[in-house]
C-alpha positions in Angstrom: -36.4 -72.5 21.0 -34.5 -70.9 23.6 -31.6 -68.9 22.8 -28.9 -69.2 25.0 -25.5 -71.4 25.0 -27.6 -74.4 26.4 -27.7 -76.4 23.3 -30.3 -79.0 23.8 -31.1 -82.7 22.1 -34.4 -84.3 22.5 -34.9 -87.9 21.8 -38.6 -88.6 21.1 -40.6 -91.2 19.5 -44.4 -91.6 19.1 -43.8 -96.1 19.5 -42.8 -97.3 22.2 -39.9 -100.2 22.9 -37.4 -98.0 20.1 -34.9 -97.8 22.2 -35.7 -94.1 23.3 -34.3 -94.3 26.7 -31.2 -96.8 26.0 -30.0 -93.9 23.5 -30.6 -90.9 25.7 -29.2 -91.9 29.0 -26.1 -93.2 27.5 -25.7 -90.3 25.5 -25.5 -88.5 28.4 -22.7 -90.5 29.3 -20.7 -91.0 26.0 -20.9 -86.9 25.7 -19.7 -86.6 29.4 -17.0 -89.1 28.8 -16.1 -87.3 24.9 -16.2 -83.3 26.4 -14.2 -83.6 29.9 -14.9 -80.2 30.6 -18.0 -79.9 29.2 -21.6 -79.8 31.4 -23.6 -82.9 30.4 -27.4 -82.9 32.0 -30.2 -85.3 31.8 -33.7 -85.2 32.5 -36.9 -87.5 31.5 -40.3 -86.3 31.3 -41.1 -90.6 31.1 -42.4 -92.3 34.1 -39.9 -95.7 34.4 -37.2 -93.6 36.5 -34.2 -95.1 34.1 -32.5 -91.8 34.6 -32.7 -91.8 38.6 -31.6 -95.6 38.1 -28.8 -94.8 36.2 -27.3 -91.5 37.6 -28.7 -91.2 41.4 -25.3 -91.5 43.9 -26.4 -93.9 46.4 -29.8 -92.7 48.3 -29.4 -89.1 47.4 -33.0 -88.0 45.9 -33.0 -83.6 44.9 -36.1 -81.9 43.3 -38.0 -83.7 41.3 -38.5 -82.8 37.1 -41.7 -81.3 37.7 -40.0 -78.7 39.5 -38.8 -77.4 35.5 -42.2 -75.9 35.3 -41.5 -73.6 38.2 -39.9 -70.4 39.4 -36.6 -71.7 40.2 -34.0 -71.8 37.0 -32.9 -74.9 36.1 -29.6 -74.8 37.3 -30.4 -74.1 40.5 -32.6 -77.4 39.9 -30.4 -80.1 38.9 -27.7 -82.2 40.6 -24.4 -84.0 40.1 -25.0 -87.8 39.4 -22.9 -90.9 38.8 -20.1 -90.6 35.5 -20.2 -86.2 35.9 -23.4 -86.1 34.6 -26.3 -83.8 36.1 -29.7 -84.9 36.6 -32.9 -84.6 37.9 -35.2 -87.2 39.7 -38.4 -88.5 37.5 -41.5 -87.6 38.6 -44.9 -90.5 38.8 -47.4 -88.3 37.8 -46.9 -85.0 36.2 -49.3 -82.6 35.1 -49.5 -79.7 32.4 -49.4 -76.5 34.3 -50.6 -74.6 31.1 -51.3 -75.0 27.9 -48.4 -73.5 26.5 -46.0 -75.7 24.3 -43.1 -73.0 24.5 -43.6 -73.3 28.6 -39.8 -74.4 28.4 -38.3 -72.8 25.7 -38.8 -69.6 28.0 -37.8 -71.8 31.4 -34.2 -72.4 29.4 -33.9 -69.4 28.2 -34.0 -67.5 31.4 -31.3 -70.2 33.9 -27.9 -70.4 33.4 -27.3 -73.9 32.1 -24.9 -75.0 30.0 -23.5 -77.2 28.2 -25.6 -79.8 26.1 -29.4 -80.7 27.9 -30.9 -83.6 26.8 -34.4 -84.3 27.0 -36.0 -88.1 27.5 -39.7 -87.6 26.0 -42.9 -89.7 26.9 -44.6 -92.3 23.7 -46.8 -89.9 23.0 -46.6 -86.4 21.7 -48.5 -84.5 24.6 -47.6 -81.4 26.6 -44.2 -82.1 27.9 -43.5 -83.4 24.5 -44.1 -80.6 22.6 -42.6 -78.5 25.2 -39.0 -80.6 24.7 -39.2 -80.8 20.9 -39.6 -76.9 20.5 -37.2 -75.9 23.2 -34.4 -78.6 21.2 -31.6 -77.4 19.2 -31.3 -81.1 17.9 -34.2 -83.7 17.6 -33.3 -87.5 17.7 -35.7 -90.2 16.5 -35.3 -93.7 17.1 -36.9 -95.6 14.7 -36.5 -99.7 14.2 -39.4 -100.3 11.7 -42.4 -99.2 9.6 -44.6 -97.9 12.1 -42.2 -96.1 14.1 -40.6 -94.5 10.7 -44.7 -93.3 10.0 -44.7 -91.8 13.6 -41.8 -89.7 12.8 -43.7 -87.9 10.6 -46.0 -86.2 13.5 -42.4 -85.0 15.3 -41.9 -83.1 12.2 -44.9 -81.3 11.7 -45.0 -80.8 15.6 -41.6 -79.0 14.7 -43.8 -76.9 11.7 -46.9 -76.3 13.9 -44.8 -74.6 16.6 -42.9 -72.4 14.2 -39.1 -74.4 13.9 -37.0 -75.5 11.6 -37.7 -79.8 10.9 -34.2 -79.6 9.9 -33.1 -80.2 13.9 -35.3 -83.7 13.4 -33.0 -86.7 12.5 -33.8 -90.5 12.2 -31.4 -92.6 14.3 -32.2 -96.7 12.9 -31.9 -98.8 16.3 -32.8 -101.8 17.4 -31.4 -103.4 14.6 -30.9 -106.8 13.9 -28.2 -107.8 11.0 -29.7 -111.0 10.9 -33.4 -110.4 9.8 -33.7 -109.8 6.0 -36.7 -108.6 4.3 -37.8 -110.0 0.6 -35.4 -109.6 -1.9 -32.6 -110.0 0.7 -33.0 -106.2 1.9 -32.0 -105.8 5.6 -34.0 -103.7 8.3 -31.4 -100.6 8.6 -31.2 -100.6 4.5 -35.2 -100.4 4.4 -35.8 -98.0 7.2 -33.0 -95.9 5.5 -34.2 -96.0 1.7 -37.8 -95.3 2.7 -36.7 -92.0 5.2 -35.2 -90.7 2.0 -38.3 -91.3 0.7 -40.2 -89.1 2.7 -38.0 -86.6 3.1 -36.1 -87.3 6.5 -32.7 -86.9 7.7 -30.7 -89.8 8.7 -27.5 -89.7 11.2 -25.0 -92.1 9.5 -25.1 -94.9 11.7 -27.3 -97.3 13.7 -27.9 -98.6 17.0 -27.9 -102.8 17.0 -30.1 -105.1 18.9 -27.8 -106.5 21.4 -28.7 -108.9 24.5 -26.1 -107.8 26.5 -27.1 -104.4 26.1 -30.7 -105.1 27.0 -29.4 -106.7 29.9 -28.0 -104.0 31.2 -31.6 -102.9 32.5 -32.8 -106.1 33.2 -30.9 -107.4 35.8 -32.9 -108.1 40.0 -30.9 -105.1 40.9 -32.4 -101.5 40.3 -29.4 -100.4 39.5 -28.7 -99.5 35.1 -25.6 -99.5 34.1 -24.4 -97.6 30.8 -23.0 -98.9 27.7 -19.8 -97.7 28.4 -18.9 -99.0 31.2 -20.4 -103.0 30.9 -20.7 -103.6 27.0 -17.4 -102.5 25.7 -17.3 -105.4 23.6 -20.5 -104.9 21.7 -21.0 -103.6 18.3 -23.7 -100.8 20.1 -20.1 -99.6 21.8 -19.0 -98.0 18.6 -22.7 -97.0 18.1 -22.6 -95.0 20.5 -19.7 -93.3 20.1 -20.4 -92.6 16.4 -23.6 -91.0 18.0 -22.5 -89.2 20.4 -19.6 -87.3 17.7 -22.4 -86.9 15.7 -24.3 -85.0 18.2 -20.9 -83.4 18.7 -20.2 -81.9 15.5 -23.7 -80.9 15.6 -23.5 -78.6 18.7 -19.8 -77.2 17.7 -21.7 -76.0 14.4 -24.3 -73.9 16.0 -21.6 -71.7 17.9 -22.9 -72.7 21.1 -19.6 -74.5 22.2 -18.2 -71.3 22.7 -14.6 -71.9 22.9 -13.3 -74.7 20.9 -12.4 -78.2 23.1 -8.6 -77.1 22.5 -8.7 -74.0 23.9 -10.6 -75.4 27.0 -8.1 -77.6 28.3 -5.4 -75.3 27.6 -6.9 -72.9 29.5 -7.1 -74.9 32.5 -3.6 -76.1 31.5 -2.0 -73.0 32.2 -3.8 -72.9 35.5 -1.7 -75.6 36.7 1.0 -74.6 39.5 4.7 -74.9 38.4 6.4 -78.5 37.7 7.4 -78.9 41.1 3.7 -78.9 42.5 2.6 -81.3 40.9 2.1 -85.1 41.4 5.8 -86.6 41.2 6.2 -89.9 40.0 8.9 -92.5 41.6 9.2 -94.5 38.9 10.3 -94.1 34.9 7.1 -94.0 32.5 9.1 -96.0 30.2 10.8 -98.8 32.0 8.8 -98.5 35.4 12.3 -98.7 37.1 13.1 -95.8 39.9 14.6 -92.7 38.4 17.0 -90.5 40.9 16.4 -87.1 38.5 20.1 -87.0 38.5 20.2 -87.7 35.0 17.7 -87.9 32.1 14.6 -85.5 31.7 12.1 -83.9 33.1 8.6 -84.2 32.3 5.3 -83.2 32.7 1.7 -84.9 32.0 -0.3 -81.6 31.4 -3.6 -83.0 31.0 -3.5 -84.9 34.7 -1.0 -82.4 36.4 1.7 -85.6 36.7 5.3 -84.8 36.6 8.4 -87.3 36.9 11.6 -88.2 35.3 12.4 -90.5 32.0 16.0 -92.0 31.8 18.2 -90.4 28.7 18.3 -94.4 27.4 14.3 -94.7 27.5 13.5 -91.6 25.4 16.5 -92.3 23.6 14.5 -96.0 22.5 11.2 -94.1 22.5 12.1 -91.9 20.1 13.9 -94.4 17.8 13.4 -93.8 14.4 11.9 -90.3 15.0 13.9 -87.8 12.7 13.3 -84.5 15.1 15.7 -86.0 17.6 18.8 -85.3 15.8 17.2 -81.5 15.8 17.3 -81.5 19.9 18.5 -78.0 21.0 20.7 -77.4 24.5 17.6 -76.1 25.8 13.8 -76.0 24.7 11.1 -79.2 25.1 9.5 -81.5 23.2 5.8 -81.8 23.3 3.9 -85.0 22.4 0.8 -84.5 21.5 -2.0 -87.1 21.3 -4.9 -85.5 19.7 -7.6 -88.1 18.6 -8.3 -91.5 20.1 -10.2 -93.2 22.9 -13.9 -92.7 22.6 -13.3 -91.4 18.7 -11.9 -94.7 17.6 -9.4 -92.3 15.5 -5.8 -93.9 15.9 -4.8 -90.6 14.6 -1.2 -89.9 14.9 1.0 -88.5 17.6 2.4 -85.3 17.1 6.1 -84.4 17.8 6.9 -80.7 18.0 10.3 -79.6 19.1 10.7 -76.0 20.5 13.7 -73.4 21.5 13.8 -72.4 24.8 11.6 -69.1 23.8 9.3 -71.2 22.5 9.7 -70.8 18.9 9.0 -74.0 16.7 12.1 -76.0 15.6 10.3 -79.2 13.7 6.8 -80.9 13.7 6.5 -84.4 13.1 3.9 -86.7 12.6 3.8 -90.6 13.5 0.8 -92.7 12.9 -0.3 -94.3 16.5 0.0 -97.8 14.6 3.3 -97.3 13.5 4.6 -96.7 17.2 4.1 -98.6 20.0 6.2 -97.5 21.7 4.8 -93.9 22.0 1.8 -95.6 22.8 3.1 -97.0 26.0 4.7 -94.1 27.1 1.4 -92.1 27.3 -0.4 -95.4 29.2 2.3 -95.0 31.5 2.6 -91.3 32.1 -1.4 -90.7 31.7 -2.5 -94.2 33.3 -5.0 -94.3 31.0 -5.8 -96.8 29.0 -5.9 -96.1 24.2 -9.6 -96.2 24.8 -10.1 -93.7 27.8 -7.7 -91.4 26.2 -8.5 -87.7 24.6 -6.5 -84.9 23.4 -3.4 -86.2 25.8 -0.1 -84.0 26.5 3.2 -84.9 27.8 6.0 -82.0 28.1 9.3 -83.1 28.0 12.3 -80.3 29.2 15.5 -80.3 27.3 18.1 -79.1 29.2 22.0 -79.9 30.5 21.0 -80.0 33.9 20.3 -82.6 36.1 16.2 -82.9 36.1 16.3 -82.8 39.7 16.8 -78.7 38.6 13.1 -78.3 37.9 12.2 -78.7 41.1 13.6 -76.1 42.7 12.1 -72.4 42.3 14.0 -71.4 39.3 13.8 -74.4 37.5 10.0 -74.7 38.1 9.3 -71.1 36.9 11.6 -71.2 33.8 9.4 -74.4 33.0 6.2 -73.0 33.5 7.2 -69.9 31.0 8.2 -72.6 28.7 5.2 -74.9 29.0 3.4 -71.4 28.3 4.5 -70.4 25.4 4.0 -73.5 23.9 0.3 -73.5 24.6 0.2 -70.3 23.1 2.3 -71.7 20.0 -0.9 -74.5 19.9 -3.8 -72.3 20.6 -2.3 -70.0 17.8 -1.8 -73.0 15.0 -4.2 -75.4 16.0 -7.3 -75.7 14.0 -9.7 -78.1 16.3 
């Protein structure tokens, strides 16, 4: 295995027609999708070009995946594709230049990717095979019946042969259909589960569904694949994927290799943002969508996105109805709502309400379940313009002062809200625990 902050999965499977392919491309694109700032790259060592179809930007072709075998460091190889992910075109024929099965273990460790790699693997444990299961940090098998379950057992002792751990092997059930029942009434995913236990495998705890629309996707008279995400938001595999993908997630945070934690990423690059006054001003009120003068009311900032604007006093006033912390509003600090899980988790989570002087010190924290509050809700879809489900870690400033709002635009009023907003992302990298 190579060992460097590259943390790499590899989905492999002796059978054919698993699902292999379905689950690795769109990983790449759930994982993209989940960690905004986070390198996602793809490449396949198959032959049926469902990467290029998926990722290539219109007629763009770079260096083919053969090319991984070479001098060059993969970094240097890959390129930016469709949905932020980074790719490299398939190759026809592609032939062992050694005999080495660590060949790539050694390419990895010596590029500078980063990020999470994964690896699309051939039906049949040859060369490149064995090269992508021993350079993976994390080894995902699709399995949707008995023989495919038996092949899994020559992944593992592939793992043993070449000296790692078959812990990083893990059985992900797919292709599943709810409807087909064995004797005794036992379904396919209970089966395939019961008798991995049996022999000693690890399961991830969920399951990828057989789904027509999803195998439409790829079937279509246009070349052209399109991902889960994007087409088949209404299918059970939807959920599957995301359950997946923060599976694969929690995996890579545990070995170290995420470096800083997701948290501490964004606010880093929020605190790179220019002062309130640079950034993108909106005309209207997020909350009534009526055009705010900045004579009166608030000024606020949308940290994530860099959007700034106005809120009339009235609108927060019937935002925040109900919310305790706003009898606690000081002559001058901010109020920070904080939207930590939701979107692709399918966490509603709460929203988090902290108050703060204006040095920054804490005045009160609460909590307010995302059910419980629409109203919240729609004040992050209109400040954000995202939509509950595109959502993720989502931050909206709000300044407390006596002033006009109009104030933080001009140069004093923009720096003294930039000191603000800093301390209080050093007041969340300090007590968050992400």
């Amino acid at each position: 295995m190579h060992d460097t902050g590259l943390f790499v999965v590899t989905v492999a499977s002796e059978k054919g027609g698993v699902g292999k392919t379905t689950i690795a491309t769109n990983l790449a694109v759930y994982l993209k999708a989940l960690f905004e700032e986070l390198p996602v790259t793809i490449i396949s060592f198959d032959n049926h070009f469902s990467v290029d179809n998926m990722f290539t930007i219109g007629s763009h072709h770079g260096r083919s995946v053969s090319a991984v075998f070479g001098a060059t460091a993969i970094d240097q190889l890959v390129q930016l594709g469709e949905y932020g992910v980074q790719f490299m075109v398939s190759e026809r024929q592609m032939h062992p230049p050694d005999d080495d099965v660590k060949h790539l273990s050694r390419v990895l460790a010596r590029g500078a990717l980063t990020g999470i790699l994964i690896i699309d693997t051939r039906p049949i444990l040859d060369y490149f095979t064995r090269n992508a299961l021993l350079a993976a940090d994390l080894v995902l098998a699709p399995v949707k019946d008995r023989p495919s379950l038996v092949n899994a057992g020559a992944l593992q002792q592939a793992l043993v042969d070449g000296g790692n751990d078959a812990e990083r092997l893990w059985l992900v059930p797919s292709l599943i259909d709810g409807r087909t029942k064995l004797k005794e009434d036992v379904g396919i995913r209970d089966f395939i589960l019961c008798s991995a236990v049996e022999r000693g495998f690890q399961v991830v705890d969920t399951f990828i569904a057989k789904s027509p629309k999803v195998e439409s996707l790829s079937t279509s008279f246009s070349s052209r694949i399109y991902p889960i995400l994007t087409h088949a938001r209404g299918t059970a595999v939807h959920k599957q994927m995301q359950e997946l993908s923060q599976f694969v997630r929690r995996r890579y945070e545990a070995t170290g290799k995420a470096g800083d934690k997701p948290l501490a990423r964004i606010l880093s690059a929020i605190e790179d943002q220019p002062p309130g006054r640079a950034g993108h001003l909106a005309a209207d009120c997020p909350v009534c969508k009526n055009r705010v003068t900045g004579q009166d009311g608030y000024f606020y900032q949308e940290l994530r996105h860099h959007k700034t604007g106005f809120v009339h006093s009235s609108c927060l006033d019937q935002t925040l109805n109900a919310v305790e912390l706003q009898m606690l509003f000081p002559d001058r600090g901010g109020l920070l709502f904080y939207l930590a899980e939701t979107g692709l988790t399918c966490e509603e989570g709460a929203v988090s309400l902290h108050l703060y002087d204006d040095e920054g010190e804490v005045i009160a924290v609460e909590n307010i379940a995302v059910d419980e509050s629409a109203r919240l809700m729609h004040l992050f879809r209109m400040a954000t313009g995202l939509e509950p489900g595109e959502m993720f870690r989502e931050m909206i400033l709000v300044a407390l002062s006596p002033e006009a709002p109009l104030t933080f635009l001009d140069s004093d009023g923009a720096n003294g809200f930039s000191r603000l907003r800093r301390l209080i992302l050093e007041d969340l990298r300090e007590n968050e625990t992400l």
